[in-house]
Every structure is written in C-alpha cells, then in structure tokens.
N, C-alpha and C positions, 0 to 999 in steps of 0.2 A: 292168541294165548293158547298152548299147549298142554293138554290135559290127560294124564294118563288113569284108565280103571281098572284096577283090577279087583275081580269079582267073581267067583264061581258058578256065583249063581246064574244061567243064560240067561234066563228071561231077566231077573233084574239088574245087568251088566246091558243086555240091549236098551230096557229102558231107559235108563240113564244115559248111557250113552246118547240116545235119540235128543233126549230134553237138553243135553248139555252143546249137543250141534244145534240146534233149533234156535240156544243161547250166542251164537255165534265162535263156540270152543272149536278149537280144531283137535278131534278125539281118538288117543290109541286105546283100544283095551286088550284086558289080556285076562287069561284063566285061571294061570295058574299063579303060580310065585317066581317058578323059573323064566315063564314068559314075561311075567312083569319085571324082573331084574334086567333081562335082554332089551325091550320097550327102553327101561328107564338111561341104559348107557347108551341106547342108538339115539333115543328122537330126545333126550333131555329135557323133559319136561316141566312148563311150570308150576304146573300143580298136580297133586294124586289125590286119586278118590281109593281107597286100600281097605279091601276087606280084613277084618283081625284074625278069619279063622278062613287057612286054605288048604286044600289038600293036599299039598307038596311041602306046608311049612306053616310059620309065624309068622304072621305081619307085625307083630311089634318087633320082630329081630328084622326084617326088611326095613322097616322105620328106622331103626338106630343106624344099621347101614348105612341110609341114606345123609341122614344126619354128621355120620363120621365123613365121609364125604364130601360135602356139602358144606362144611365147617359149623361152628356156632352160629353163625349170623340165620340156619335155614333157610337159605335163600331159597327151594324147592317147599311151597304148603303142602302141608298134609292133610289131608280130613277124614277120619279113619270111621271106619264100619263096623259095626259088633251086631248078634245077636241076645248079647249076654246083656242084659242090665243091671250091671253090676256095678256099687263105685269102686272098689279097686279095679275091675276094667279100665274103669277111664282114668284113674292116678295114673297106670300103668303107660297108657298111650298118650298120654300127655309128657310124662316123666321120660319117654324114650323117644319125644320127637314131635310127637301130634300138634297141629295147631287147630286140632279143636275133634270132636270125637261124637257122633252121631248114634241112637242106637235101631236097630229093625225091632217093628216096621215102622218106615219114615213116609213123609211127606215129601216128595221130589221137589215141590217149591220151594220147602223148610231147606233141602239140603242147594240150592241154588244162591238161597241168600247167605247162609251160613258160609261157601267158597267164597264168593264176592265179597263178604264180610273179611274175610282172613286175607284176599288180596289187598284188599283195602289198603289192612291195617300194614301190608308188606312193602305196601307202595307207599305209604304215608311217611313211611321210619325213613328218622334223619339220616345222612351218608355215615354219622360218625356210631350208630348203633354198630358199623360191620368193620368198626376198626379199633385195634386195639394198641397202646399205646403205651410204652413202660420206655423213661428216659431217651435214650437216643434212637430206640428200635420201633416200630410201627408195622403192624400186620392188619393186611384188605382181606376179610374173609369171603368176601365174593368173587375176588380174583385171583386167590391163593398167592398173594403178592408178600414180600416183606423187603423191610429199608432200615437201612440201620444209618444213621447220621445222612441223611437223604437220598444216601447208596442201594441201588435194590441187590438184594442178595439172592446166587441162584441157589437156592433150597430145593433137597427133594420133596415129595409129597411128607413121606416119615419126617423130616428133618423139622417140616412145617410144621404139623401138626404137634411135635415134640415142644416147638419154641410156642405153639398157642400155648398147651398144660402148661406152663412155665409162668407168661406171662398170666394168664388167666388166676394163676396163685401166687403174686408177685410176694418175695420175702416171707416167705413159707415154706418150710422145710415139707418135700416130700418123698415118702419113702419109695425107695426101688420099685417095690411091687404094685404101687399103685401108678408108677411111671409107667411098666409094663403092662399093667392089663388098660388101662387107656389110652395108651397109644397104639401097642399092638395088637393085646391079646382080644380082639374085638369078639372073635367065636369060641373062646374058650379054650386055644392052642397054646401049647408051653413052647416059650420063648425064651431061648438064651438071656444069662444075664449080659454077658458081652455083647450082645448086641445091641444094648441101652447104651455100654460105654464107648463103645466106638462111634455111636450118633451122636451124645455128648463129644467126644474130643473134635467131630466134624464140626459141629454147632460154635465152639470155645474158636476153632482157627477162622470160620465164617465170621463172628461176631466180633469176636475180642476176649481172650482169657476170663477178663474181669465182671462178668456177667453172670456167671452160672459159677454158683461156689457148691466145693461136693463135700461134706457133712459128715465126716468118718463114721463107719458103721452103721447108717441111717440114710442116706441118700443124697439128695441135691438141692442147691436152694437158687431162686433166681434173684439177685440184688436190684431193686432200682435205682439207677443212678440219677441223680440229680440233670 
C-alpha cells in the first residue's frame, strides 16, 4: 500500500512518515504542493496524508484535483491535515474530496486508525458503488471505462467526464455554464462555449443522437432510455 505526505512541517512529515513505514506503508513525501502533485502523477498513490495549508498553495484545490481525476468513485483516500479548528474547515475538505479530516495536534495512533478506517471502508464498497448506469450506457469510474449496448467506447478523458455530469443528472436539464465550470473550468479559466458543443456533437456520434437532447436557450438534457 502506497502512501503519499505531504506536509511542510519537517519534523512532523518525518514523523509520520517514520510511523506509517513501521505500519508496513511504502512512503513518498513531499513539501511542498508542487512536489506533492509530481509524487502524486509518478508513484500514484493509494492514499494521501495532505496538509490543508502549504506554502506553495491550497490543499483543498489539490483535493478536488485529485478527485476530478480520479473520478466520483475516489478511488485515491484522502485524509486531510488542518491546524484550524474550525467546522467550516472540515465542510470544506469533506465537500471537495476528503474522506475524512484530522485537526493538529494529533495523536499519530489516532491518525493510523482513522487511514485504516477509510481504507477499510474503500475496500469493503461493492463493485457497483464505481459504476454508473443510465439505459444502454455504463461507466467504470476506476477504469475510466465506458460501454454503451456492451460496446466499450474510446472516450477522451473530456468526453468521459462530460458523459459522467450527464449521466450523474439523468433527465435534468443543465445549463451551459454549469457544464462548463465542471467539466472544464476546474481552476477558474474561461472556456469557450464551442468547445462544450463540439464534445457534445463527438459524444451524440459515439453514443447515438438520441441520448443527449439540447434544450434551446438553456442547455442540455441527458434522456434515460428504457
């Protein structure tokens, strides 16, 4: 089991790290943000230990990263680090990823059982928690997989994540903009609107016209088909 830290603090990034070899982890850590982003796309890890306040950045915007990513299903736990005790802290790191949210100063035993706890519960979830399912289409969020009438379909990363928000709001009209800012606009960058229709008309020739109906003046809606 692969365990990434990142933590600013030295000494409590050594400690930790120490306790969590000793646990049998096999442990990268890291300092900063950028090094924990590098860490996290080379050694892909099974779980992060993530301080919320770094000098380089925000770990709740590293959290939701990970999570866009990663898909809905979070197959990557998180267990996030604050020295704030605050509850909106923890809405916050929950609400953008966290599975579970610790505050300093901790108990290193406390936070041992609290990962094992969150693996646990990662390891327990049935196969069909990571799959999503609307008439003839079916999406593996752990394999970035999708089938449509038992055909896999090659999907970009975009195209994927396009058809999760879709199926995720089955027969729900959504507007443009909120197509936009979750699927692309992940850091706050303005995205063409053409660029939403041209993944839709890819999606419509992948799938089948008759799935994704577009809402004049208002946006798109996904149909479940029987």
């Amino acid at each position: 089991m692969k365990l990434l830290i990142i933590e600013d603090d030295t000494g409590l990034n050594r400690g930790i790290s120490f306790a969590m070899e000793q646990e049998g982890y096999e442990v990268v850590s890291a300092r900063t943000l950028r090094e924990g982003e590098t860490l996290f796309e080379k050694e892909k890890p099974d779980a992060i230990i993530l301080d919320l306040n770094l000098p380089d950045g925000d770990g709740l915007d590293f959290c939701k990263k990970v999570r866009q990513r990663s898909g809905a299903a979070g197959e990557t736990a998180i267990l996030m680090l604050t020295a704030r005790d605050l509850e909106t802290d923890e809405i916050m790191g929950l609400t953008n990823g966290a599975d579970d949210y610790i505050t300093k100063p901790f108990s290193v035993s406390v936070l041992k059982i609290r990962l094992q706890n969150i693996l646990r519960r990662k390891a327990d979830s049935p196969e069909e928690e990571y799959k999503i399912t609307s008439g003839d289409v079916t999406l593996d969020l752990r394999t970035f997989r999708a089938f449509c009438q038992g055909e896999e379909l090659d999907l970009s990363m975009t195209e994927f994540r396009l058809l999760q928000f879709f199926m995720e709001n089955k027969n729900r009209a959504l507007l443009k903009e909120q197509i936009l800012q979750r699927v692309w606009d992940v850091d706050g960058n303005y995205v063409e609107e053409n660029t939403l229709s041209v993944n839709i008309s890819r999606l419509r020739r992948k799938l089948g016209s008759d799935h994704i109906r577009t809402i004049q003046g208002i946006g798109y809606l996904w149909e479940e088909k029987a």
